[in-house]
BALO-291952 format. One record per atom (N, C-alpha, C): y, x, z. Coordinates in steps of 0.1 Angstrom, whole numbers, padded with zeros to 4 digits, always signed. Atoms other than C-alpha are relative to their C-alpha. Example, Ala and Ser with C-alpha at 12.3 -4.5 7.8 and 13.67 -1.06 7.14 Angstrom:
-0012+0009+0000-0045+0123+0078+0012+0009+0000-0011-0009+0000-0011+0137+0071+0011-0008+0008
***
This chain:
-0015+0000+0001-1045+1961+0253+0004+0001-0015-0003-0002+0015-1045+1976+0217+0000-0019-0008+0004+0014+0004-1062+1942+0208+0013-0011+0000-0010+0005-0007-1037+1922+0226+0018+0003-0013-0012-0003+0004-1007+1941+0211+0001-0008-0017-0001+0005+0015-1017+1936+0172-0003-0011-0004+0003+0018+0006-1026+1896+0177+0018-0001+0003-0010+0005-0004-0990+1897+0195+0014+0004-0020-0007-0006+0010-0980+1918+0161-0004-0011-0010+0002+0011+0014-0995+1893+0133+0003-0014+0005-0009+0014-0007-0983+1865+0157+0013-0001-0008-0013+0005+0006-0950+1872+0147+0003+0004-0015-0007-0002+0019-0951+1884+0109-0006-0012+0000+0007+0013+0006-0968+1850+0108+0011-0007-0002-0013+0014-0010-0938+1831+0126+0011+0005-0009-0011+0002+0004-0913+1848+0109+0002+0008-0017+0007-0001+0012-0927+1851+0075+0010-0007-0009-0005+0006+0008-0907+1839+0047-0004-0011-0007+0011+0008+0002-0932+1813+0040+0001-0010+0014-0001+0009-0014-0933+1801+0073+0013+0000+0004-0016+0008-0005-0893+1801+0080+0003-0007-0012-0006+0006+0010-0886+1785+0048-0001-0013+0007-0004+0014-0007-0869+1750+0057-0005-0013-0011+0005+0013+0008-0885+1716+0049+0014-0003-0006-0012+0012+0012-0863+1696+0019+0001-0009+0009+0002+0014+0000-0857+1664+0025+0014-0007-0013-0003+0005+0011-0848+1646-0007+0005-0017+0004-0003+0018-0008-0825+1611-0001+0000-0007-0018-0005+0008+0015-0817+1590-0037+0011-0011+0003-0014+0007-0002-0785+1576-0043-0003-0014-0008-0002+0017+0004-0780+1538-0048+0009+0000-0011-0012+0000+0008-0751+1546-0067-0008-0012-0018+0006+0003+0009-0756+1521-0099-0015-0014+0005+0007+0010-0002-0785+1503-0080+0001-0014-0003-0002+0013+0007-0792+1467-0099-0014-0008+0008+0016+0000+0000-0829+1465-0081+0008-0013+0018-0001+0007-0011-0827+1438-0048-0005+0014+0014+0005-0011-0013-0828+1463-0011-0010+0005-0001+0016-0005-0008-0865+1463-0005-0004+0000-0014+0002+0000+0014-0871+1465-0046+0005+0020+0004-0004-0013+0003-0852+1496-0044-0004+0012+0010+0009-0003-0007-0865+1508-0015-0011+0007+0003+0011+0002+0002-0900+1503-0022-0002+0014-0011-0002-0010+0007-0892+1522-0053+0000+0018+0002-0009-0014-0009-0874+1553-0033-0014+0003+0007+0011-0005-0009-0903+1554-0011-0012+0006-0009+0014+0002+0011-0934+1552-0040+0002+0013-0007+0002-0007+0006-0913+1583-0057+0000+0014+0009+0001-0010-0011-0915+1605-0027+0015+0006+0004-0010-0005-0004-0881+1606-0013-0002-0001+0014+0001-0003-0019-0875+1610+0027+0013-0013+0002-0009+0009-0004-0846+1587+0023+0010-0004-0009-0015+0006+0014-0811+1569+0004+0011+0009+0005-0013-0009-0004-0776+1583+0005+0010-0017-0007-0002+0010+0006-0755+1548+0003+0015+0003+0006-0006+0000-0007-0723+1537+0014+0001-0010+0006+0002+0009-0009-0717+1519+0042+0002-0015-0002-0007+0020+0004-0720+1480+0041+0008-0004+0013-0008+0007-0005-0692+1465+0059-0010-0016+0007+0004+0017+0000-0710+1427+0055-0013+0006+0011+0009+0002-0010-0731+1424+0087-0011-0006-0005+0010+0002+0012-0756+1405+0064-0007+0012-0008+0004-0007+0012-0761+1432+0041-0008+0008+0010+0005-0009-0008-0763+1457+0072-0018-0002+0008+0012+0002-0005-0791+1438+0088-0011+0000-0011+0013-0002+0007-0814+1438+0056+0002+0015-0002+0003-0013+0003-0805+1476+0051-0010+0006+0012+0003-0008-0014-0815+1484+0086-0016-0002-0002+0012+0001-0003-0848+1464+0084-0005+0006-0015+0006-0005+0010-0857+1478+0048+0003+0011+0005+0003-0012-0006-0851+1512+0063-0014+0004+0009+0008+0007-0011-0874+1501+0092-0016+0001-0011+0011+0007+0002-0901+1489+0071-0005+0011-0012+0009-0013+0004-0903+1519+0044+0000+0012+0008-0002-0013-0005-0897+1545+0071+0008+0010-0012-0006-0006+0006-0870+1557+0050+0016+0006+0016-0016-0005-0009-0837+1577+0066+0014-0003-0008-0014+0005+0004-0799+1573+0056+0011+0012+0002-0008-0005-0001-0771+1590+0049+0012-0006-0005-0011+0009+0004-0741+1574+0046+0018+0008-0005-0015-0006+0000-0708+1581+0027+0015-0010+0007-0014+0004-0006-0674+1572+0039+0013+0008-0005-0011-0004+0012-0642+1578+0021+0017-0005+0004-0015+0005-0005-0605+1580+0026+0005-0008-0015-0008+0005+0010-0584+1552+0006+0008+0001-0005-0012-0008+0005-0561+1566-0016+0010-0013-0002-0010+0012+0005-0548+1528-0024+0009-0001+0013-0009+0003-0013-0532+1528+0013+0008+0013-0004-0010-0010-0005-0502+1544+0028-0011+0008+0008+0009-0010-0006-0512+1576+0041+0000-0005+0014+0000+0004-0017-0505+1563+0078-0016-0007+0005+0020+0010+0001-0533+1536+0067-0013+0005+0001+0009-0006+0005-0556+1555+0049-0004+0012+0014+0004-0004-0009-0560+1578+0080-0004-0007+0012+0003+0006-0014-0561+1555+0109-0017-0012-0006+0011+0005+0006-0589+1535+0085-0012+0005+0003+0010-0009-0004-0609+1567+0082-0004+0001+0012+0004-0001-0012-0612+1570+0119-0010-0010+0005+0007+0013-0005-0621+1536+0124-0017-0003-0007+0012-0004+0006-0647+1540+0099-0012+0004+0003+0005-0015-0001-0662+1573+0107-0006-0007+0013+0007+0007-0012-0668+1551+0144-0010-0016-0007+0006+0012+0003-0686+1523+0130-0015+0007-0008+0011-0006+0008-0708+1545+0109-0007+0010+0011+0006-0002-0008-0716+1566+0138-0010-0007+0007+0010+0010-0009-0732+1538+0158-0012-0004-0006+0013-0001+0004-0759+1538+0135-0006+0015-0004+0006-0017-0003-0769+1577+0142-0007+0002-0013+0008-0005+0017-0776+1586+0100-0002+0014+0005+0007-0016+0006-0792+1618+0090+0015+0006+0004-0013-0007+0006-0758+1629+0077+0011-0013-0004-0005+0009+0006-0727+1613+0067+0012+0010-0009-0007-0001+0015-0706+1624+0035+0012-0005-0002-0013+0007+0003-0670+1619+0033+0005+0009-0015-0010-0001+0012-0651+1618+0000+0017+0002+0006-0014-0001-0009-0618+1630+0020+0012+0002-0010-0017-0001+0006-0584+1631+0010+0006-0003-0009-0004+0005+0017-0566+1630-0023+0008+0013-0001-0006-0015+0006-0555+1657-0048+0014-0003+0002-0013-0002+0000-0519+1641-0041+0006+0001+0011-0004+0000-0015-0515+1646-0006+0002+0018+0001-0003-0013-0001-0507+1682+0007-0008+0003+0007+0010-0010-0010-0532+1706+0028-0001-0003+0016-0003+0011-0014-0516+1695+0061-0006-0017-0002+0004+0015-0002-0520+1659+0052-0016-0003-0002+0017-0001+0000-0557+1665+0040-0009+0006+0014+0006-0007-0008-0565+1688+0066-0001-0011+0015+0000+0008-0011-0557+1656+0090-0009-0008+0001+0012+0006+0011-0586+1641+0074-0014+0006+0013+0014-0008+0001-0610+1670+0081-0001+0004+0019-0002-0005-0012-0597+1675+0117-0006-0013+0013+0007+0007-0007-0607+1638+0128-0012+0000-0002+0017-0003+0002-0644+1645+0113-0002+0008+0007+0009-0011-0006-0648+1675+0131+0000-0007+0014-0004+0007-0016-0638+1654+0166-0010-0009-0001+0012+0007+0002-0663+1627+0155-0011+0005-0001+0013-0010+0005-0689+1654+0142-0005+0001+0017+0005-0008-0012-0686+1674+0178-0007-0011+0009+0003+0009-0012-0686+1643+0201-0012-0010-0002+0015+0007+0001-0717+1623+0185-0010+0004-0003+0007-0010+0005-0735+1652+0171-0005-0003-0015+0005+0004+0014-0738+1637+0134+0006+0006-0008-0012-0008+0007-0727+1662+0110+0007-0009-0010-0005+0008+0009-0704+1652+0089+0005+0011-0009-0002-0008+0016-0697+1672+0051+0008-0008-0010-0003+0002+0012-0672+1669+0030-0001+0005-0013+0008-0006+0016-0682+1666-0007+0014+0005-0006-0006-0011+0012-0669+1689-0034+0004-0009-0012+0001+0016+0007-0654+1660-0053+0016+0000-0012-0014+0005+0005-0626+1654-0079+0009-0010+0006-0010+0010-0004-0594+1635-0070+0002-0001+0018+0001-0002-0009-0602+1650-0036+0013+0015+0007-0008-0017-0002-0588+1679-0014-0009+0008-0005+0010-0009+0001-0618+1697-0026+0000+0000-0014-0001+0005+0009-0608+1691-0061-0005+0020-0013-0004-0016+0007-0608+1729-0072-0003+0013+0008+0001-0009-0011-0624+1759-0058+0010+0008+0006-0012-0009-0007-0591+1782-0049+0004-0013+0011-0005+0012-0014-0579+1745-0029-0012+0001+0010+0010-0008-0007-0612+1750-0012-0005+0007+0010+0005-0014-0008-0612+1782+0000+0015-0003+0006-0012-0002-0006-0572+1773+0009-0009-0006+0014+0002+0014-0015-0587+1741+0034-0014+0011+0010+0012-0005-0009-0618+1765+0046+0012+0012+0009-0005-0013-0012-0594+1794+0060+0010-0010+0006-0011+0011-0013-0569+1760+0075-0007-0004+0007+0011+0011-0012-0603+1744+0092-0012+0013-0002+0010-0004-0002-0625+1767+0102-0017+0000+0000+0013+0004-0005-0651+1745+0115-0005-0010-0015+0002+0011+0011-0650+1726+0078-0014+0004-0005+0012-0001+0006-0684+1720+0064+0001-0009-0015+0004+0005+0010-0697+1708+0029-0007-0008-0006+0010+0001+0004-0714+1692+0011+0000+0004-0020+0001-0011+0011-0716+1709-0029-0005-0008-0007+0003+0005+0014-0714+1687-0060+0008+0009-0006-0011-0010+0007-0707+1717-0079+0004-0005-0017-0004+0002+0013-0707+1697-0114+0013-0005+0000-0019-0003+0000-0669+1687-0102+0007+0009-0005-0009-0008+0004-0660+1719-0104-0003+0005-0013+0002-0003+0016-0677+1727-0138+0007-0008-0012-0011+0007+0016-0655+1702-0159+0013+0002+0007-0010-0005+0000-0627+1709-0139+0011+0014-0002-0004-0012+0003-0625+1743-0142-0003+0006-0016+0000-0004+0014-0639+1743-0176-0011+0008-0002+0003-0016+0002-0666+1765-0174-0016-0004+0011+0007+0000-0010-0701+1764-0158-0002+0013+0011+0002-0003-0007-0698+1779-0129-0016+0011+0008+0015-0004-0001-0725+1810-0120+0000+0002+0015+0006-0002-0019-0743+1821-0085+0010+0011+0003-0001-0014-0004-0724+1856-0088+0017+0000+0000-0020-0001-0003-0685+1843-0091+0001+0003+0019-0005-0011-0010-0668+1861-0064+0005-0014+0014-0006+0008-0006-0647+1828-0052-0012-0007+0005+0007+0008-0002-0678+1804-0053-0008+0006+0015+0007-0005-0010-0698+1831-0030+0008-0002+0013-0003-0002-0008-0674+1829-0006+0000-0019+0008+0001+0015-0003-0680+1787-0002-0012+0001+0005+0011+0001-0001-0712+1790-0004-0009-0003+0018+0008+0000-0012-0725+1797+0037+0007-0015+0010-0009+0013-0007-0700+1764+0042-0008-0012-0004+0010+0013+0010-0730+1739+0024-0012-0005+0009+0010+0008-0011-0748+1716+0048-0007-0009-0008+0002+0007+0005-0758+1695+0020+0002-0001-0013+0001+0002+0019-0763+1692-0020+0001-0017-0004+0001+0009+0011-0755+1665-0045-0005+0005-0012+0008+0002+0013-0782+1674-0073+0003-0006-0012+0001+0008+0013-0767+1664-0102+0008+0015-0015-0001-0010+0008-0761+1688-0137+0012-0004-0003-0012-0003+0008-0725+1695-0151+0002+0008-0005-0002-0012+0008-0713+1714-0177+0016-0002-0002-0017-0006+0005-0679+1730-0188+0012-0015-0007-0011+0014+0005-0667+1694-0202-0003-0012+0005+0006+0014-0012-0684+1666-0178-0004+0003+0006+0003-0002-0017-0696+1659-0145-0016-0001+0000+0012+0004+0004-0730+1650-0160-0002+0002-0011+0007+0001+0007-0753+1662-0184-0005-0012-0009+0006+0016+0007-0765+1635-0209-0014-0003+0002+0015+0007+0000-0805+1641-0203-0001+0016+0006+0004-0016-0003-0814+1672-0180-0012+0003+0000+0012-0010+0006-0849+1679-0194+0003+0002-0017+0000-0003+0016-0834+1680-0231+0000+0014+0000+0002-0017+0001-0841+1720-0241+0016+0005+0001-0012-0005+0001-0802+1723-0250+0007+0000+0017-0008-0003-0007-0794+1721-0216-0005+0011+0015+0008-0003-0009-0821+1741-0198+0008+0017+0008-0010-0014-0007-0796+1775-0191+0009-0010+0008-0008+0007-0013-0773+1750-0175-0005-0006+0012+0006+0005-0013-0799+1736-0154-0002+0009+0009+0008-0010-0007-0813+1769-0143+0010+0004+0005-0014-0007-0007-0775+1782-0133-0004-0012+0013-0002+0004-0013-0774+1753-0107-0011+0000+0010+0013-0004-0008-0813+1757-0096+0006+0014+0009-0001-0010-0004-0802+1792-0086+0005+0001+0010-0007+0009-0008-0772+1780-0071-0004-0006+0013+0000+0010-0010-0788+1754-0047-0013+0007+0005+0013-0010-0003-0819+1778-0045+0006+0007+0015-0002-0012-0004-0798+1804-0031+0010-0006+0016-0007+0007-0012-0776+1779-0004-0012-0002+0010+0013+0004-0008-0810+1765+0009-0003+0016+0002+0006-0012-0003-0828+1801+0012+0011+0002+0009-0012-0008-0007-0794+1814+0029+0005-0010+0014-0005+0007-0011-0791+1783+0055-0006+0001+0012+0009+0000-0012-0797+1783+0089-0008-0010+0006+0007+0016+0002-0810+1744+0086-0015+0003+0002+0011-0001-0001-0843+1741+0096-0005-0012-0014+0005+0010+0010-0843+1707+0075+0014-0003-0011-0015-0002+0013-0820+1712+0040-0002-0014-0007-0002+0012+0005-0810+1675+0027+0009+0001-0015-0005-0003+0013-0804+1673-0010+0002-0017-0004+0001+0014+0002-0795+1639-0023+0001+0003-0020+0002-0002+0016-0803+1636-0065+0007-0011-0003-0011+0005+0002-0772+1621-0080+0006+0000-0013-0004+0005+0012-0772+1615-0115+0004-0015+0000-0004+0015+0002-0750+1584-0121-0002-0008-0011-0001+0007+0011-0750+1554-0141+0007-0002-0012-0008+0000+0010-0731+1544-0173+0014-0003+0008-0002-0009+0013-0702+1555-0179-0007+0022+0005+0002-0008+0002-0712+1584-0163-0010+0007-0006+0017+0004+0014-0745+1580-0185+0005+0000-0011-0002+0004+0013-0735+1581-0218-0008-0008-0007+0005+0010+0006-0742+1555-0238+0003-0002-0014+0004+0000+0017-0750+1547-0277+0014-0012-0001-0017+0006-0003-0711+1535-0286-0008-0013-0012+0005+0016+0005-0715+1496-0298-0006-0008+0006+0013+0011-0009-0742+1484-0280+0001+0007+0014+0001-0005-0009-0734+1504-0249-0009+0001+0010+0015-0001-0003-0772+1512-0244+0001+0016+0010+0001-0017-0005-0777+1546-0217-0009+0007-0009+0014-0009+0009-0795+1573-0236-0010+0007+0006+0012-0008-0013-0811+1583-0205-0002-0009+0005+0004+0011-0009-0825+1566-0179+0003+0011+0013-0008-0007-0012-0806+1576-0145-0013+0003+0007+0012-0005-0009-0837+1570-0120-0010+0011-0006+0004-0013-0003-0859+1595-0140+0007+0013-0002-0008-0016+0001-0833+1622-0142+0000+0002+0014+0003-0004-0011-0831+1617-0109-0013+0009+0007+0016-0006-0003-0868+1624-0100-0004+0010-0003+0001-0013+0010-0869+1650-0128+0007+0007+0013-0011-0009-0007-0841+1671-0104-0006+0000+0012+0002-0008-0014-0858+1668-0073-0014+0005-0001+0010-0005+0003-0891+1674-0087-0001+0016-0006+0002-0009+0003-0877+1705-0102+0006+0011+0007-0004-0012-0012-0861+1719-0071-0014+0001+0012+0016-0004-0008-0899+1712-0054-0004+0012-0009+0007-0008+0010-0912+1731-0083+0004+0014+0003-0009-0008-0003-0885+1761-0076-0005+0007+0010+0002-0005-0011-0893+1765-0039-0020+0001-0001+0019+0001+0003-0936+1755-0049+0002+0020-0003+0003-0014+0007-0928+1789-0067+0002+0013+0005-0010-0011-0009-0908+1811-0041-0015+0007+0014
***
């Protein structure tokens, strides 16, 4: 019986070991910028060890069927964004999103990513946004996260935390380098307001910002290595804190202009894909170490 009891005892420190709950990554890479042909890029995505893309949706039936079968053929997954149009009338721009949000369902993604609202609309008018995702979320079971985005409702953390106590059920997804140029200021793990977002993050955008852009110029240069480690900590401490079995990060350094580029010959000074790689390789590295 003794016997019995203490296999039933190291059964469960096994099971519920910090080691053994820790939740698998899954790392997508964004198209954004992509110059490379589908299955070029693809191929690529697959060879650097990602799990999957983060694109947005193609409209063109053409396009959709080579995404589907290049999906298919690297065993990659998808996450798709979708976005309210600020060029329409609001009437538009809402009844759009809906129509959307159903079309992108019917191909059951990982996740889907909306860039919601606009910083010129009002909380009500945003929050009409966040009210048809959660009705789409419940009834097909695809979460859907809105990102942390400039020119958004999510433009600013106090707006933020207004839309999370209007929508309860609102989820995230956390490109916190937005709020580091908009607020001016890199953003740490231990501000008061950010903690309070924080258990609302189903999802990361991986990309470095500092106090005056949304992007880093090269995130293994030394000068930027305290700014890297503030958002490691950051996305460390979301992941560790989620109840996700499987935490989806997509690595989201963008192209020129958000690349800086050598002025005259408008040459990048980086190269986007391995900053990318760098960033998810150094949130493996992170958790390798945990």
């Amino acid at each position: 019986m003794l016997s019995r009891i203490t296999h039933l005892a190291f059964l469960f420190l096994f099971l519920f070991s910090p080691v053994f709950a820790q939740q698998k990554l899954e790392f997508f890479q964004t198209d954004w910028g992509n110059k490379l042909a589908i299955n070029d890029f693809l191929e690529r995505t697959k060879n650097d060890g990602y799990d999957g893309i983060e694109t947005w949706f193609p409209y063109d039936v053409d396009a959709q069927k080579k995404l589907k079968a290049g999906l298919a053929k690297y065993d990659l997954k998808v996450i798709f964004l979708v976005g309210t149009n600020k060029g329409l009338t609001y009437e538009e721009a809402l009844n759009l999103y809906e129509e959307n949000l159903q079309q992108i369902i019917a191909w059951k993604p990982v996740k889907i990513n909306s860039h919601t609202g606009s910083d010129y609309w009002t909380l009500e008018e945003n929050k009409a946004f966040i009210d048809i995702a959660n009705k789409a979320s419940k009834a097909s079971g695809i979460p859907i996260v809105h990102e942390t985005h400039r020119g958004r409702f999510s433009y600013t953390v106090p707006l933020t935390l207004e839309m999370i106590n209007q929508a309860p059920d609102l989820r995230l997804n956390l490109d916190i380098s937005h709020w580091m140029v908009v607020h001016e200021r890199v953003i740490g793990l231990n501000d008061a307001l950010l903690q309070q977002i924080l258990p609302r993050i189903d999802h990361i955008h991986a990309r470095v910002g500092f106090a005056q852009g949304p992007q880093v110029n090269n995130p293994t240069a030394p000068e930027w290595q305290s700014t890297l480690t503030t958002h490691l900590d950051i996305w460390e401490h979301i992941i560790q804190n989620s109840s996700h079995k499987v935490f989806t990060i997509t690595t989201e350094f963008g192209p020129p202009p958000y690349l800086p580029t050598v002025p005259f010959s408008n040459v990048p000074i980086a190269d986007q894909w391995e900053a990318n790689v760098f960033i998810m390789k150094a949130i493996k590295e992170r958790f390798a170490n945990d």
